[in-house]
GUFIDREN-762748 format. One record per atom (N, C-alpha, C): x, z, y; residue in one letter. Coordinates in steps of 0.001 Angstrom, whole numbers, padded with zeros to 6 digits, always signed. Atoms other than C-alpha are relative to their C-alpha. Layout:
BEGIN
XZYa ...
***
This chain:
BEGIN
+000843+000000-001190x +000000+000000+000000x +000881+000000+001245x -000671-000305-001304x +001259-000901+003464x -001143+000499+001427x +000358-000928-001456x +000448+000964+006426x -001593+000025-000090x +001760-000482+000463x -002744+002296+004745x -000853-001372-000370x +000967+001316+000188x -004031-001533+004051x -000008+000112-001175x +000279+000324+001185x -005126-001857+000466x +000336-001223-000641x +000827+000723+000250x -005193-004596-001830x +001136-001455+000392x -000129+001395-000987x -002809-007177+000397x +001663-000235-000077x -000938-000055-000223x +000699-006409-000675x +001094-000806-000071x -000462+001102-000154x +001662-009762-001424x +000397-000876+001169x -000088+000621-001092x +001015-011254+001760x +001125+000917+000737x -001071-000395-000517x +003147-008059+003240x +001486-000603-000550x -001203+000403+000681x +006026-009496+001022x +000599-001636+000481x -000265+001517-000728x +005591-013016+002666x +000422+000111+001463x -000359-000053-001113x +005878-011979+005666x +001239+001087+000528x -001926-000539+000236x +009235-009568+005065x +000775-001618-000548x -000630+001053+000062x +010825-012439+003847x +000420-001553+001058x -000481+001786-000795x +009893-015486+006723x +000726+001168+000748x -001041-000339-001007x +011413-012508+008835x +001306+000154-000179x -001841-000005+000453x +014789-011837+006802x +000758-001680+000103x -000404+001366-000468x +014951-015442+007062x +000043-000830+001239x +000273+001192-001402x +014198-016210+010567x -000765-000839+000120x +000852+000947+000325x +011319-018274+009800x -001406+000658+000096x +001360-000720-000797x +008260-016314+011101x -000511-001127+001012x +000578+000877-000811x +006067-018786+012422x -001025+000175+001035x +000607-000387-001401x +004228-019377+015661x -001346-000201-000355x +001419-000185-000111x +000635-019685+014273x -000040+000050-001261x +001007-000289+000536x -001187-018349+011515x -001389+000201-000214x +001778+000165-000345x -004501-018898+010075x -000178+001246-001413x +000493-000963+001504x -006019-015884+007724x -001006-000440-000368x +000762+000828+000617x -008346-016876+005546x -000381+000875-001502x +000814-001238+001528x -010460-014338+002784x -001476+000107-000206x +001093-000854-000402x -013312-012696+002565x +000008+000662+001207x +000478-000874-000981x -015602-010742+005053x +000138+000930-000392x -000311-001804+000577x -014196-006667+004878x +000665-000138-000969x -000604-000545+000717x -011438-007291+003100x +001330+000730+000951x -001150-000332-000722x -008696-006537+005923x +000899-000564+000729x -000377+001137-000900x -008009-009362+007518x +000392+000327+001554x -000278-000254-001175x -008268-007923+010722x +000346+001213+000442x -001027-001412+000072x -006418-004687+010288x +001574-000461-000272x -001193+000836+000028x -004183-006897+009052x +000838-000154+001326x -000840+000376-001241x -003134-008650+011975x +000248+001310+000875x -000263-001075-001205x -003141-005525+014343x +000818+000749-000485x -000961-001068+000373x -000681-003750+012262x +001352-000967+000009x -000793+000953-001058x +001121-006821+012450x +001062-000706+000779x -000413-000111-001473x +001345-006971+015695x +000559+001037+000308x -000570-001552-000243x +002317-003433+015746x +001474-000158-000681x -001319+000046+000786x +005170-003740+013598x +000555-001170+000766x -001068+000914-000799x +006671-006940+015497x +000234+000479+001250x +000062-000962-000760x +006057-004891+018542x +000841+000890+000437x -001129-000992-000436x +007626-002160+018036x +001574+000291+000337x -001364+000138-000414x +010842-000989+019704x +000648+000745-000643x -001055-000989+000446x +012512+001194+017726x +000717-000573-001657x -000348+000406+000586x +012656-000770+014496x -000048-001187-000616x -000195+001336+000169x +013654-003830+012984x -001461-001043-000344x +001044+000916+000064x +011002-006849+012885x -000073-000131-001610x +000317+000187+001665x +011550-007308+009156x -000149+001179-000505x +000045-000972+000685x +011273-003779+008142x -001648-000078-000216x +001269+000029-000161x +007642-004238+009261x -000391+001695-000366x -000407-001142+000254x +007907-000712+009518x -000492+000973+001247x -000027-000535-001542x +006356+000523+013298x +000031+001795-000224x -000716-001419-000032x +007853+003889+014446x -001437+000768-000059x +001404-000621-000261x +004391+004815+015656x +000182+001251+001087x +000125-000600-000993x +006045+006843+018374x +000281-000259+001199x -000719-000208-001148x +007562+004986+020710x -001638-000817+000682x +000970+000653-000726x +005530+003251+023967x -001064-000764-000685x +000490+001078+000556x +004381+000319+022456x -001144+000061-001691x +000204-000222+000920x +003610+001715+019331x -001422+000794+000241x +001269-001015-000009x +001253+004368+021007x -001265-000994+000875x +001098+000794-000332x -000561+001371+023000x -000296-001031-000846x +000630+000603+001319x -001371-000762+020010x -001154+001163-000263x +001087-001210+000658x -003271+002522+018727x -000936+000214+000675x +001154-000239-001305x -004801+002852+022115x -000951-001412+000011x +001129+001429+000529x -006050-000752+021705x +000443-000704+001793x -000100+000557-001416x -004393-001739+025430x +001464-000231+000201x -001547+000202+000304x -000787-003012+024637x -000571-001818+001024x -000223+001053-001238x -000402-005385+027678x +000539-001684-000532x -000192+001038+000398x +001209-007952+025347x -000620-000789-001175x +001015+000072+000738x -001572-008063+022996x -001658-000898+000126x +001168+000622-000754x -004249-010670+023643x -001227-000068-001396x +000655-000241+001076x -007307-010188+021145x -001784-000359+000450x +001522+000619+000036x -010959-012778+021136x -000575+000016-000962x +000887+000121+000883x -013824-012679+019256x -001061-000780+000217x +001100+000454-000580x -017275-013820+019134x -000728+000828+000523x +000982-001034-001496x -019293-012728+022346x -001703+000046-000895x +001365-000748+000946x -022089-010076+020746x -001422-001539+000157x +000977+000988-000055x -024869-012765+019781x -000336-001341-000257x -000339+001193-000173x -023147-015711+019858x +000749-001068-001534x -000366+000552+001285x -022290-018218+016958x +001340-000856+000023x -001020+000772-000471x -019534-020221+018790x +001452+000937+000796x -000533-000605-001239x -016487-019361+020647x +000441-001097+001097x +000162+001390-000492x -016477-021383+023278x +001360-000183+001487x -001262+000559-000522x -013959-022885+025699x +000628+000936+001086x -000063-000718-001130x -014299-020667+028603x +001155+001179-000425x -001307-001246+000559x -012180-017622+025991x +001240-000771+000223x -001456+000488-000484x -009544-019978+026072x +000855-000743+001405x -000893+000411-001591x -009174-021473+029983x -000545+000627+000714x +000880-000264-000964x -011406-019652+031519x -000925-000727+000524x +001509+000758-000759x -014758-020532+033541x +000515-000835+000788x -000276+001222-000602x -014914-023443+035549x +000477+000331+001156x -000767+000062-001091x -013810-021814+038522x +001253+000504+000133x -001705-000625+000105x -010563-020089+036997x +000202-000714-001307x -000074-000233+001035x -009974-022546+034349x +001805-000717+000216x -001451+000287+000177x -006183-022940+033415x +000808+001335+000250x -000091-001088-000788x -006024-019744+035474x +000051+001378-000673x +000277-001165+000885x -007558-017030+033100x +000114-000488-001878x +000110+000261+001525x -008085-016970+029054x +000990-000153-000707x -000916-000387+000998x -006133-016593+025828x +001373-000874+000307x -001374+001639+000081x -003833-020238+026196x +000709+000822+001671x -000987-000667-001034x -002971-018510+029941x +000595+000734-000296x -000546-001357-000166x -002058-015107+028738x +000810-000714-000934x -001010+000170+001093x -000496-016303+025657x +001890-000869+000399x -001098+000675-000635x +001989-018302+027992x +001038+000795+000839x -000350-000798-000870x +002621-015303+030058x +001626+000698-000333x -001587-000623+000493x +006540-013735+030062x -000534+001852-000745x +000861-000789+000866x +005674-010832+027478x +000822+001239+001513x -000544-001006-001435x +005881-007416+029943x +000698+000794-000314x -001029-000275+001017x +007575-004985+026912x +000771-000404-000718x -001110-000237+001095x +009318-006506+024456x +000552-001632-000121x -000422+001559+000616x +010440-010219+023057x -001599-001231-000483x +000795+000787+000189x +007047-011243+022267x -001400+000153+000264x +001272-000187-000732x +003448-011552+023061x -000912-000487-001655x +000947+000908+001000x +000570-011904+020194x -001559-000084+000449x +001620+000195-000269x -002894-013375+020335x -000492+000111-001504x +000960+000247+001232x -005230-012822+017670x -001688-000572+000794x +000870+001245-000027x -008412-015136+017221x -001036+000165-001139x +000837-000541+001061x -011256-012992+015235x -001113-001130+000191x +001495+000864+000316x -014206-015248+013771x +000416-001143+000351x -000313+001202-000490x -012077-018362+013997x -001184-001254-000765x +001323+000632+000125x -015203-019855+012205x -000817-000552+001156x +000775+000318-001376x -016788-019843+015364x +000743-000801+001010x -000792+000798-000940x -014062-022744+016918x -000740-001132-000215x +000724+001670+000260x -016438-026295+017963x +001658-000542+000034x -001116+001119-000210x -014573-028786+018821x +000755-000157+000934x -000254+000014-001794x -014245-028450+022750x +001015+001407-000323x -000941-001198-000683x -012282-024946+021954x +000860+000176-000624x -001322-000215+001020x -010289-025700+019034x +000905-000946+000701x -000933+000872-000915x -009022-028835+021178x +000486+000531+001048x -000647-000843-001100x -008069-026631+024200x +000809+000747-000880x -000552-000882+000989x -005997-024700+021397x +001148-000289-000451x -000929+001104+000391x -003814-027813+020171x +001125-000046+000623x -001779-000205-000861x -000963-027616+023113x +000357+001789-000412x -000489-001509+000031x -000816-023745+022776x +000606-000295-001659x +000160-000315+001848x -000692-024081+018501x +001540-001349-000093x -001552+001169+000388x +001926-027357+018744x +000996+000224+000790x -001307-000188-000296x +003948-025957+021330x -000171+001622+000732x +000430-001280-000642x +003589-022296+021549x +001135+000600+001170x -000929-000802-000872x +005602-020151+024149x +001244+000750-000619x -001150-000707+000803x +008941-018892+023034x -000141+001458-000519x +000241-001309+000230x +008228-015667+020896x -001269+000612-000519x +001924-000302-000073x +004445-016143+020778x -000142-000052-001694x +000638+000134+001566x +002450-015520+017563x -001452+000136-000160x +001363-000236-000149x -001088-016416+016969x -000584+000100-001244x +000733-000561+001050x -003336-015330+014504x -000970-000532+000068x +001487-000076-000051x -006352-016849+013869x -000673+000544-001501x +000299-000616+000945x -008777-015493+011383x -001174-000106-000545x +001074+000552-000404x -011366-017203+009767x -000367+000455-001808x +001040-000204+001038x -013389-017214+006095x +000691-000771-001632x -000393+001123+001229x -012515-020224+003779x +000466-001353+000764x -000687+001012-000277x -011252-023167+004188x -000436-001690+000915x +001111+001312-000694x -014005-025587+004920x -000629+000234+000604x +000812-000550-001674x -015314-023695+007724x +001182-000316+000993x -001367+000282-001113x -011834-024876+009546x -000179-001452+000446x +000524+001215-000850x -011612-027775+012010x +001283-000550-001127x -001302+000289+000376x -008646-030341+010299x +000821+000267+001001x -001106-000292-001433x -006829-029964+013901x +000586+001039-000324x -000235-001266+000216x -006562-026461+012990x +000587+000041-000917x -000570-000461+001290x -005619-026504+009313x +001287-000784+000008x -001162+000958-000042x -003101-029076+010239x +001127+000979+000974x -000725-000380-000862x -001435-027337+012730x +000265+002026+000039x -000372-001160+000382x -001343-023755+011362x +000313+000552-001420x -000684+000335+001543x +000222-022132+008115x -001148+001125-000416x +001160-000590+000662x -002585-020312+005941x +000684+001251-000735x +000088-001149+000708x -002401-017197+004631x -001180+000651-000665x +001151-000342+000393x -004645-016514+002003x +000024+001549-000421x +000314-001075+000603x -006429-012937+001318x -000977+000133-000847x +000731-000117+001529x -007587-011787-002089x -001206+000741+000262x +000601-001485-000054x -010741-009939-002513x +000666+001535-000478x -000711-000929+000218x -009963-006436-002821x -000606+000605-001653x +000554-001146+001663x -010085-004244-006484x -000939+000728+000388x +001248-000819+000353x -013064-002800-007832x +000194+001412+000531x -000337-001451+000015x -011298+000217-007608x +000232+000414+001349x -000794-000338-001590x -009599+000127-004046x -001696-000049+000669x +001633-000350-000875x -013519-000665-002587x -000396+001286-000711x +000628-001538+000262x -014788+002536-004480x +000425+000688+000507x -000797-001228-000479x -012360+004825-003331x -000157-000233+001706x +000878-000205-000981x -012562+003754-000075x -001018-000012+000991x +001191-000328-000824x -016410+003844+000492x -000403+001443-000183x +000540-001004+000098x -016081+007065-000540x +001279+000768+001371x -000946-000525-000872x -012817+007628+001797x -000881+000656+001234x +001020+000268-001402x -015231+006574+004798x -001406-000041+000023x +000979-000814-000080x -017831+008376+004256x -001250-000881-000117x +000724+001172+000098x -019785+005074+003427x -001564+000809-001069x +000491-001237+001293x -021076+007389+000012x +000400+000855-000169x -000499-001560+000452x -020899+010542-001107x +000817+000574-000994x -000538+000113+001102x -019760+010034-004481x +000717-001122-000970x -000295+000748+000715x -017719+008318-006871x -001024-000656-000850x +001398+000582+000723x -020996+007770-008889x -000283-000820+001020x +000864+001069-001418x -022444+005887-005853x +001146-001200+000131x -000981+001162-000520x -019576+004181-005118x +000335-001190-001057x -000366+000682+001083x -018845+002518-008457x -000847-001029-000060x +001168+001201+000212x -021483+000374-008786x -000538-001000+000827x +000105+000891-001062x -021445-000661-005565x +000719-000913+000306x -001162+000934+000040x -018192-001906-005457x +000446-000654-001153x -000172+000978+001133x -018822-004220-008841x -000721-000875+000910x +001009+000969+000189x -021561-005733-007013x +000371-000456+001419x -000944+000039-000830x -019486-006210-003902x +000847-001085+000184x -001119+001021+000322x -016962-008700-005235x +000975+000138+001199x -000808+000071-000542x -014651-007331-003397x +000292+000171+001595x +000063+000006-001703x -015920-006752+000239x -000294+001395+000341x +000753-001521-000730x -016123-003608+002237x -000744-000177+000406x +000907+000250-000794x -018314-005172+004542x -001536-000889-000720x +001234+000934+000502x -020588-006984+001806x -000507+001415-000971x +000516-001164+000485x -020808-003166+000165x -000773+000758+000949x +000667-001046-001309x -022085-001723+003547x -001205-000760+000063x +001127+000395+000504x -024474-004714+003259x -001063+000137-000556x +000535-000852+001167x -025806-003913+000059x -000671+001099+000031x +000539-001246+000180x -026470-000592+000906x -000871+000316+001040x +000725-000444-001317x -027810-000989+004602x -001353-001163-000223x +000956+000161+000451x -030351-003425+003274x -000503-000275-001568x +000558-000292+001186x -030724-002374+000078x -000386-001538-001004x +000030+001002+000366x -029639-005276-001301x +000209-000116-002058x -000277-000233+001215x -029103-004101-005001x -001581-000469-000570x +000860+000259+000574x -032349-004098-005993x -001225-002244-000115x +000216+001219-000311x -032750-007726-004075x +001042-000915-000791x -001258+000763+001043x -029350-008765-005976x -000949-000333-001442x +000445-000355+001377x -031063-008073-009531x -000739-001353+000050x +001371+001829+000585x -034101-010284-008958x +000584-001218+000488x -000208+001502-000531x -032288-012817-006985x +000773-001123-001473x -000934+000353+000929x -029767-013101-009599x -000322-000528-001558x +000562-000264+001665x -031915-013106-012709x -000869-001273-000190x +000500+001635-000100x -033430-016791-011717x +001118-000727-000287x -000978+000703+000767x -029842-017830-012933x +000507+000268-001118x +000013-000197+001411x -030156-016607-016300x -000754-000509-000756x +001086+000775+000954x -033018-018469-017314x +000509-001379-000148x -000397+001425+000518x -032669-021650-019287x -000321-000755+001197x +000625+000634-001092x -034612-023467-016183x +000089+000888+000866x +000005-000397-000913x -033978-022775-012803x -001326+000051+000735x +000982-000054-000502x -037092-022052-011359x -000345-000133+001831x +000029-000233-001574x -037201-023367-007610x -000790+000720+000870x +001279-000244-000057x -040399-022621-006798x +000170+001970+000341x +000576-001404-000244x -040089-019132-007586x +001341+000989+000780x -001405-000301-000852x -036095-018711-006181x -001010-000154+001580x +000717+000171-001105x -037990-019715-002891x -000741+000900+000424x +001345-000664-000269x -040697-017403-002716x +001189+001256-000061x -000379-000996-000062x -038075-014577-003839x +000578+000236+001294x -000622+000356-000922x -035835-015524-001120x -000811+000321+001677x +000667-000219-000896x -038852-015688+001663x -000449+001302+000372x +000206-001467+000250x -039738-012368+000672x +000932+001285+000403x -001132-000851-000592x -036589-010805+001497x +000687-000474+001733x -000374+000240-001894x -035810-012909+004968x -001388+001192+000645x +000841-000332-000770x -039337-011770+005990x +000331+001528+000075x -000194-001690-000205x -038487-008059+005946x +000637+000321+001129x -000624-000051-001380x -036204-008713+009050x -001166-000218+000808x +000641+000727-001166x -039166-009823+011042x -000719-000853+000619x +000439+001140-000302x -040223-012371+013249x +001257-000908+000672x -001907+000558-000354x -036519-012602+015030x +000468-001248-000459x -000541+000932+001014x -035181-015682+013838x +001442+000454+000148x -001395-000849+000312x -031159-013939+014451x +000038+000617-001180x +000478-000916+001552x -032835-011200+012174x -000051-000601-001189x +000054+001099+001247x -033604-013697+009755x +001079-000744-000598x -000769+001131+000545x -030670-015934+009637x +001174+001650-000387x -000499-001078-000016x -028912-012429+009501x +000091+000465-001529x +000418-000175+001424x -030353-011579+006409x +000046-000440-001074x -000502+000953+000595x -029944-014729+004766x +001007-000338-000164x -001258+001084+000066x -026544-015243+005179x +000644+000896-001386x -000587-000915+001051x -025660-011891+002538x -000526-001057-001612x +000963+000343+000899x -028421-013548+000088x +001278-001363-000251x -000549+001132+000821x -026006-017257-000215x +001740+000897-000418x -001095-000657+000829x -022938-014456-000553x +000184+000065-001035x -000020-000603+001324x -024161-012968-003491x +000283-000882-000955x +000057+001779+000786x -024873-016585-004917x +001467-000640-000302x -001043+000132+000103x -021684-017416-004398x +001087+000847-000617x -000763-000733+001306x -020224-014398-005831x +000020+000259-001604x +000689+000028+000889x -022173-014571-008742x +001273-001794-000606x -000329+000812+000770x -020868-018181-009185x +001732+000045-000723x -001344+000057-000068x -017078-017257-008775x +000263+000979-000887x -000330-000567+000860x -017552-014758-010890x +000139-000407-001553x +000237+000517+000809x -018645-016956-013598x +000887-001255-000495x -001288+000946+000692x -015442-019554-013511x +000971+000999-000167x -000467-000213+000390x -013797-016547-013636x +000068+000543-001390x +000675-000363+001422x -015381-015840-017052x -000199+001717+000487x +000577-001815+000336x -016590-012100-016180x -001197+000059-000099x +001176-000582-000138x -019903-012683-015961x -000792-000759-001012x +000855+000493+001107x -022536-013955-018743x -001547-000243+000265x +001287-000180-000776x -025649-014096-016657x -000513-001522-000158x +000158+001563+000019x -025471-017923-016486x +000624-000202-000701x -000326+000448+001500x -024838-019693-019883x +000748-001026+000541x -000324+001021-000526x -022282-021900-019543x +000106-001048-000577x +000475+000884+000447x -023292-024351-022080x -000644-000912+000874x +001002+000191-000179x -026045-024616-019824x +000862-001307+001691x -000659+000167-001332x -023590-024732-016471x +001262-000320-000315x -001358+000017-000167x -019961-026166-016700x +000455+000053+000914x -000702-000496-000905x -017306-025497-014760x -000018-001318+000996x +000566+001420-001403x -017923-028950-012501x -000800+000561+000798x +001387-000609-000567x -021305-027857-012097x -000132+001020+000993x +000334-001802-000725x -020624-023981-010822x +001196-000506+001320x -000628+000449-001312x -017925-025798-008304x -001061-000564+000848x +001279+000648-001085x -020551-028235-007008x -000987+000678+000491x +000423-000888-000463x -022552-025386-006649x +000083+001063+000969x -000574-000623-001284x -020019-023279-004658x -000303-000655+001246x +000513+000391-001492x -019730-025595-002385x -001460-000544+000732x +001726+000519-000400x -023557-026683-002034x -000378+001947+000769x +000596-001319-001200x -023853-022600-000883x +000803+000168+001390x -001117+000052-001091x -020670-022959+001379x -000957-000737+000858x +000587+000476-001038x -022305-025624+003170x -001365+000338+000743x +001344-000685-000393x -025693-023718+003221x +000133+001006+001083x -000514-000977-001241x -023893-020993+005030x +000139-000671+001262x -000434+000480-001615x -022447-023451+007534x -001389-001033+000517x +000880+000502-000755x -025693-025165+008150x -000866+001227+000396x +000849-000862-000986x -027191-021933+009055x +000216+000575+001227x -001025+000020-001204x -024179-021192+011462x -000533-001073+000502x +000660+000571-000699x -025367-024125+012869x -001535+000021+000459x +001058-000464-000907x -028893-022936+013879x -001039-000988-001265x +001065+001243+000978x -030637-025546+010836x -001309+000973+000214x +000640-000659+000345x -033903-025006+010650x -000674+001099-001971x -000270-000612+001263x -034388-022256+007651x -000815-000006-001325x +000606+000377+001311x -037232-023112+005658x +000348-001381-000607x -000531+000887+000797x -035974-026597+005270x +001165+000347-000619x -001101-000340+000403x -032535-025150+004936x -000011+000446-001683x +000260-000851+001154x -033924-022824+002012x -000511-001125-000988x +000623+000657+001102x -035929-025303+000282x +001075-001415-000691x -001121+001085+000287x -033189-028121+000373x +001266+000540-000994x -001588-000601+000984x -030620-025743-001070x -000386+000082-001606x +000391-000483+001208x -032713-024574-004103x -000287-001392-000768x +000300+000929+000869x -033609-028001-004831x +001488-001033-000620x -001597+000640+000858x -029800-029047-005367x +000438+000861-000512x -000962-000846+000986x -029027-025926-007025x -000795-000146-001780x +000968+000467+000921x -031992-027109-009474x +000534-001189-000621x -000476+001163+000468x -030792-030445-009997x +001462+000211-000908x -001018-000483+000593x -027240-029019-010594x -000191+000735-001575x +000245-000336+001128x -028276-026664-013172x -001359+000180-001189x +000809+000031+001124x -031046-027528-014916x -000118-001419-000893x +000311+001264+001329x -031335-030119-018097x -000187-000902+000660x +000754+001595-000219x -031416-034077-017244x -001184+000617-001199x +000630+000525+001058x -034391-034783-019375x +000679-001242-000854x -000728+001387+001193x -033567-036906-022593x -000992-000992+000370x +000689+001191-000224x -034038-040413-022352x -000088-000825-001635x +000469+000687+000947x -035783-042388-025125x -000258-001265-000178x 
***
């Protein structure tokens, strides 16, 4: 375990090494699951390249000197850190030049250019890089192909095919694993998520690996919605019809909101997807795979991948819903024999 992160100690080992080598590069893209640490990640980091008291490759921060104590504070002057604005599905151009009347003037690509004010280097991180159109990943392209001497950017996004090519071309990937069964139990019980190891266990099977898809689970009581959702891919025939109706049944509990709704829906193509990944990895027996080969449960991944990203795009959701179930139907259920 480094600096309390779980789960990730590989990637710490990649990144001791580009530094013993001098080869620490000027942009990174992370790329995992939601709640596995991705973004503890980077801020520790940043903390460790940061710091003044010990070496960049030890990745090792003192944790007492200046620098060390404003990282913790969350206001380290050479620290530039965007997300998506509460509400919003995009990040949009203005984070990176600023508004039209300060643009070049303010935003990440300015600061990130800036002479760092402590130490040798300056970092930007770039939470929910999912949320880059086109207009803000292209304002992004001079900073990412010719960064500032010292600079290091982070962006930090999901999978792979939620990335622009501009982006995947022009930054080096770092992939993160889901985390162990075991490391999520222990700590939803660390953080007071549950009370007990009993509680926790079961949560973090059905989890696949997310802190933030276990807090899910539990804040809308998604276990009992897992079961039935899940149990329409055990039957010989996929039943659209009635996947649909289960599905409607559980958006509508958010509301009339449509946020609320697409909110709700987005855990529901998780599970689906965890369910399927669990099943090329042979752990799970729920879906026969006579029934489903391993082609099939790919074409399937990505048929929910893209379901996700057409709801990020605002699709409307009952077509969304009904379009998905009817290619996850086609996928796995029987051609009829021909005679």
């Amino acid at each position: 375990m480094w600096q309390d992160i779980h789960g990730h100690d590989a990637v710490v080992e990649r990144f001791r090494r580009s530094l013993t080598s001098g080869r620490l590069a000027s942009s990174y893209l992370f790329l995992g699951p939601a709640g596995v640490g991705k973004r503890t990640f980077a801020l520790k980091l940043a903390k460790a390249l940061l710091c003044a008291n010990t070496a960049e490759a030890d990745l090792a921060p003192c944790n007492q000197c200046e620098s060390c104590r404003l990282m913790d504070a969350g206001t380290h002057p050479d620290v530039d850190i965007v997300g998506l604005p509460v509400g919003k599905r995009e990040l949009s151009i203005n984070i990176f030049l600023g508004d039209r009347e300060h643009r070049h003037q303010e935003g990440l690509c300015h600061k990130i250019g800036l002479r760092p004010m402590m130490g040798r280097r300056r970092v930007a991180i770039i939470d929910d890089a999912d949320g880059l159109n086109t207009e803000s990943a292209n304002c992004l392209l001079k900073t990412l192909e010719e960064p500032p001497p010292g600079a290091v950017l982070i962006l930090i996004g999901t999978n792979r095919s939620r990335q622009l090519p501009t982006i995947l071309s022009r930054t080096q990937v770092v992939r993160f694993e889901p985390l162990p069964t075991d490391i999520v139990s222990r700590l939803l019980v660390d953080q007071g998520i549950v009370a007990s190891e009993q509680e926790a266990s079961p949560l973090a099977v059905e989890s696949g690996g997310s802190l933030q898809t276990a807090g899910e689970i539990l804040a809308m009581n998604l276990s009992e919605f897992r079961t039935r959702l899940l149990r329409q891919f055990a039957t010989p025939v996929l039943d659209g019809t009635r996947l649909v109706a289960i599905l409607n049944d559980f958006v509508s509990e958010a509301g009339a909101e449509p946020e609320a709704k697409r909110q709700r829906l987005r855990p529901a193509f998780a599970l689906v997807i965890e369910h399927l990944r669990a099943q090329l990895r042979g752990q799970n027996a729920q879906v026969s795979t006579n029934r489903a080969p391993n082609s099939r449960l790919l074409a399937a991944m990505d048929r929910c991948i893209l379901a996700e990203e057409e709801l990020d795009r605002n699709a409307n959701q009952a077509t969304l819903l009904e379009c998905w179930v009817d290619d996850l139907a086609r996928l796995f259920n029987p051609a009829p024999s021909v005679r």
